[in-house]
Backbone as CSV, one residue per row, in Angstrom:
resi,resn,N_x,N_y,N_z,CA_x,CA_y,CA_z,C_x,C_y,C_z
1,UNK,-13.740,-10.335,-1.641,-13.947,-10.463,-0.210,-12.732,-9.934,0.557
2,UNK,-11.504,-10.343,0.065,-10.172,-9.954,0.786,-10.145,-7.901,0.638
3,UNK,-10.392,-7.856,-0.574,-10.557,-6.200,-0.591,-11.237,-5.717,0.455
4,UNK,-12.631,-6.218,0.472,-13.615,-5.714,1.536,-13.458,-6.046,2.707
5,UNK,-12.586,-6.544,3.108,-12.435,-7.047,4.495,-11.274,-5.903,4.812
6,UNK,-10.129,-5.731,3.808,-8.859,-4.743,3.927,-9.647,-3.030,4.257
7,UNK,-10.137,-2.942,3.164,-11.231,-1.544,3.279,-11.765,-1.559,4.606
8,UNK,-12.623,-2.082,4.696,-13.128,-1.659,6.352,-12.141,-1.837,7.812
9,UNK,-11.185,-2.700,7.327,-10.652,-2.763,8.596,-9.521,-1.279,8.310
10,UNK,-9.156,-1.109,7.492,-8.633,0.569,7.177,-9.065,1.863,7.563
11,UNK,-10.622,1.795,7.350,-11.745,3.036,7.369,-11.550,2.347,9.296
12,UNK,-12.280,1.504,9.916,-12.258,1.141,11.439,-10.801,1.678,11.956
13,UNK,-9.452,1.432,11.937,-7.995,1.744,12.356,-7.825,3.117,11.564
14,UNK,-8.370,3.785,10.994,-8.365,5.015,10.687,-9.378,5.866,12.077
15,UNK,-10.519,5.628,11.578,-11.603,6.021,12.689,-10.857,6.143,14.131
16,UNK,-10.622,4.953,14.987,-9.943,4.860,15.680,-8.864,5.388,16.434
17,UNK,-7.987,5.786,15.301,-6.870,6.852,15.475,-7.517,7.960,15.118
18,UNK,-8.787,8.358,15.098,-9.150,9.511,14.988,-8.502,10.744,13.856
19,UNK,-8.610,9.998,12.734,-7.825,11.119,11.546,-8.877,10.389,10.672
20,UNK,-9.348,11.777,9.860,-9.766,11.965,9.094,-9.544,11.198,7.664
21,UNK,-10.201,11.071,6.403,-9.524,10.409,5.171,-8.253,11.523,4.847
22,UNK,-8.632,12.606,4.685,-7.530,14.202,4.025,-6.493,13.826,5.012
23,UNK,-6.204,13.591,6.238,-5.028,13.545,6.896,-4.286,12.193,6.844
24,UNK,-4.792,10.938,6.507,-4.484,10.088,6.346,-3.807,10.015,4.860
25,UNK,-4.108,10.865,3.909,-3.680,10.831,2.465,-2.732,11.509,3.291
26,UNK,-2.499,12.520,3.644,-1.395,13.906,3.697,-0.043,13.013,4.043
27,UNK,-0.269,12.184,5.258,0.661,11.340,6.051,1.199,10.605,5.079
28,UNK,0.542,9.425,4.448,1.310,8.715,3.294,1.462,9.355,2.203
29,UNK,1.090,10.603,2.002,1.584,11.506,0.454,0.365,10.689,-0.281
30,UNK,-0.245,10.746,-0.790,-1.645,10.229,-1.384,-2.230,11.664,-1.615
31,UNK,-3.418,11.212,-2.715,-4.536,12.271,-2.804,-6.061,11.395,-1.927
32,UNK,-6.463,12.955,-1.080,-7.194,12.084,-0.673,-8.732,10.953,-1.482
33,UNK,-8.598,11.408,-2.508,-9.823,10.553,-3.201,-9.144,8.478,-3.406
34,UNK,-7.576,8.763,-2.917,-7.080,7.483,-3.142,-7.580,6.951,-2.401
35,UNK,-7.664,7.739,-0.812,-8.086,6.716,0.326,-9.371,7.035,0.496
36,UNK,-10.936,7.945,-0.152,-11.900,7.396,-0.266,-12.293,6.530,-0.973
37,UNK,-11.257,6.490,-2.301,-11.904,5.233,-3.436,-11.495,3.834,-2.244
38,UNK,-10.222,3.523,-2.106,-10.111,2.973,-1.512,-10.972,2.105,-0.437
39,UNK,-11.194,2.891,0.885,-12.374,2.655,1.683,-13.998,2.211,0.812
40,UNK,-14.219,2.654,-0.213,-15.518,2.380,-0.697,-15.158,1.474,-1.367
41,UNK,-14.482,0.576,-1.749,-14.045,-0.542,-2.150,-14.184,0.076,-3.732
42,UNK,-13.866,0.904,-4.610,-13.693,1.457,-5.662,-12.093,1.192,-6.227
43,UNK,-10.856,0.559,-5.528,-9.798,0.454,-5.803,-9.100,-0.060,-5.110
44,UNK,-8.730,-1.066,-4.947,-7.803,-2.086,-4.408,-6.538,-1.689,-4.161
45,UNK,-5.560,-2.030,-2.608,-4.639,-1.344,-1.987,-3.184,-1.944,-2.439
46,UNK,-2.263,-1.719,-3.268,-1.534,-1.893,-3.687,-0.398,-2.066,-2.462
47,UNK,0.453,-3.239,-2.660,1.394,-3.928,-1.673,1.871,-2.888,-0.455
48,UNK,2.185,-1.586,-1.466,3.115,-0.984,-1.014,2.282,-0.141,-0.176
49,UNK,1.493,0.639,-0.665,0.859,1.736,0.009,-0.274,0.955,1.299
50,UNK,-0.180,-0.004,1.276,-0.915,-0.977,2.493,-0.193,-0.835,3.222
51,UNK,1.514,-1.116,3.259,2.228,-1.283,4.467,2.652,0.691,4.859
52,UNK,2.604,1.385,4.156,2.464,2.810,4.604,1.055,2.912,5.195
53,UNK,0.076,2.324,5.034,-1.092,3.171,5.482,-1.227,2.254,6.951
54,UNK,-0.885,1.632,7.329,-0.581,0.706,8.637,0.771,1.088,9.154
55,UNK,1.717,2.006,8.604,2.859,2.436,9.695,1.672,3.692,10.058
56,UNK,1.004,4.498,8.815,0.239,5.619,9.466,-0.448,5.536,10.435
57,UNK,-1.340,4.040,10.660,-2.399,4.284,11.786,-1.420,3.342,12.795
58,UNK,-0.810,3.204,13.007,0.405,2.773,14.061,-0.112,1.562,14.304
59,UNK,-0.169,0.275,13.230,-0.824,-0.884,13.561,0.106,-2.022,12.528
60,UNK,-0.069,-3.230,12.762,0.438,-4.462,12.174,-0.005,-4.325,10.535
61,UNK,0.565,-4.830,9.796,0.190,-5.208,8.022,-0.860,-6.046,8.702
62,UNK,-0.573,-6.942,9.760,-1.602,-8.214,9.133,-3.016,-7.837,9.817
63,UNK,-2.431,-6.502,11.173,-4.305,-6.181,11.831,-5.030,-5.688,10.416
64,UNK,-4.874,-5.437,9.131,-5.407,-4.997,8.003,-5.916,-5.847,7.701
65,UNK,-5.521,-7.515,7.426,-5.646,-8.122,6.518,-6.431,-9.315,7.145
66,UNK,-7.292,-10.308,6.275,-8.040,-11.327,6.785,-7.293,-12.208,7.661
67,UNK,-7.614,-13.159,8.386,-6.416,-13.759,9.264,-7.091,-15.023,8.195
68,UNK,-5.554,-15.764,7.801,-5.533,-16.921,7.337,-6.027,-16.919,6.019
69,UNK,-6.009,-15.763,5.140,-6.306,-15.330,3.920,-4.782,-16.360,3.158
70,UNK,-5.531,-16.806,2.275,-4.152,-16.948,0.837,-3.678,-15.550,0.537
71,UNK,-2.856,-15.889,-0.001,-1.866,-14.916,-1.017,-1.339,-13.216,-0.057
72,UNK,-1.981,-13.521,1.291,-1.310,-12.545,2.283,0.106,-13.047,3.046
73,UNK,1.072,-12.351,2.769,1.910,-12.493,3.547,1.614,-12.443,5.659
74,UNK,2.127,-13.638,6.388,1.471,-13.695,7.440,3.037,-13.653,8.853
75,UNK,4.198,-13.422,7.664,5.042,-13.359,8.745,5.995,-12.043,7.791
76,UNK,5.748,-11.146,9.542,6.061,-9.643,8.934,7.578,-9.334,8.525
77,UNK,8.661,-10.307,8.971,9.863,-10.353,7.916,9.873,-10.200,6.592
78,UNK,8.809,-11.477,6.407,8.661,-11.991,5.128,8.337,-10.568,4.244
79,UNK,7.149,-10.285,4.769,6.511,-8.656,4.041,7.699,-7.605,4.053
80,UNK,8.216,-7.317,4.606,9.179,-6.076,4.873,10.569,-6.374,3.604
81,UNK,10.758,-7.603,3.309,11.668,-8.250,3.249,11.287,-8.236,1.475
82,UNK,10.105,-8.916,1.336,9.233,-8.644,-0.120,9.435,-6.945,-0.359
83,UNK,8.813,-6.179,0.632,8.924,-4.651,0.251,10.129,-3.845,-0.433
84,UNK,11.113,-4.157,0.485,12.907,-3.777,0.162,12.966,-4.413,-1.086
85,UNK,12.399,-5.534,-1.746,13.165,-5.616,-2.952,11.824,-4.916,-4.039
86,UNK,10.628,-5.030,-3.491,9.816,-3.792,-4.303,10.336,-2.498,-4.517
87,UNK,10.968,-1.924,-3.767,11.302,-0.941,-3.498,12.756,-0.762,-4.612
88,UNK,13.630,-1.434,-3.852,14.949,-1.728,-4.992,14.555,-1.289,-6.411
89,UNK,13.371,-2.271,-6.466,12.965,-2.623,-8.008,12.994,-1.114,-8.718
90,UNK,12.084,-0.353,-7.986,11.332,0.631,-8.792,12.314,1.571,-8.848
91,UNK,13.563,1.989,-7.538,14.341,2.443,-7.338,15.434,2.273,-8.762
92,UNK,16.123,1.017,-9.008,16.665,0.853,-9.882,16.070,1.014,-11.659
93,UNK,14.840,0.969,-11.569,14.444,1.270,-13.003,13.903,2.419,-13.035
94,UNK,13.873,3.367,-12.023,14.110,5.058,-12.139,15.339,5.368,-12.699
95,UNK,16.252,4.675,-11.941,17.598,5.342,-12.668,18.154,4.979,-14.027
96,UNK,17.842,3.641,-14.378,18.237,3.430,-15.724,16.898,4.438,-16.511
97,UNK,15.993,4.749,-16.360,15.029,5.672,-17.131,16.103,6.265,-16.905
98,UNK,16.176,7.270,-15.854,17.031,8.527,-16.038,18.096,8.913,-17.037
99,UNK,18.957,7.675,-17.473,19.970,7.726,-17.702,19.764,6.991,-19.289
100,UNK,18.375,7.082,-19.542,18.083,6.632,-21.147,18.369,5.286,-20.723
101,UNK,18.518,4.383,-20.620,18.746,3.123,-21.133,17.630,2.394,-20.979
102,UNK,16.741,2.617,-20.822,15.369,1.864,-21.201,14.841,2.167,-22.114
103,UNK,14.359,1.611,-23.327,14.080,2.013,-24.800,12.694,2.716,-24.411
104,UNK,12.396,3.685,-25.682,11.321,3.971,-25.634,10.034,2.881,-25.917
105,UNK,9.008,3.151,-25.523,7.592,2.668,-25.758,7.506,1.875,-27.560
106,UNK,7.384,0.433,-27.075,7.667,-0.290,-28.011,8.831,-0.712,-28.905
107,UNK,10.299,-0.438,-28.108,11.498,-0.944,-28.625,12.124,-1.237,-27.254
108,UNK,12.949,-2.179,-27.672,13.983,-2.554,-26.614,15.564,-2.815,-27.286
């Protein structure tokens, strides 16, 4: 239900701002079949690329999201704040890849 509620209110604040699915991928770097699977409820919007696809249509994380949903973040510090250390995360275990120190696939 929370998917399908995120999906349409995406495809509606897309519509709205008048851009297309292809220009809406282009903006957040996406292919556009991400943001038709997406919209057809074929694939669920991952933390990160939710709060890019709501700086794209120039709107709130939470105008996306159910009001008073569990497991949604509902105060936008909080989200931004969660993001930076998502971000950190993936940031910092690029570079130890880079630099070998993450074992290969099935050793540590």
């Amino acid at each position: 239900m929370t998917n399908d509620y995120i999906r349409k209110a995406i495809r509606a604040r897309r519509i709205l701002a008048r851009m297309t699915q292809e220009e809406l991928a282009r903006v957040i770097s996406v292919s556009f079949y991400t943001i038709k699977n997406i919209e057809a409820g074929r694939t669920e919007v991952p933390f990160d690329l939710l709060y890019r696809i709501a700086e794209a249509l120039e709107c709130e994380v939470s105008e996306l999201c159910p009001p008073d949903s569990e497991g949604f973040v509902k105060d936008q510090k909080v989200f931004r704040t969660r993001l930076k250390e998502h971000d950190l995360t993936i940031k910092v275990s690029v570079r130890r890849s880079k630099k070998g120190k993450i074992g290969k696939k099935g050793t540590e």
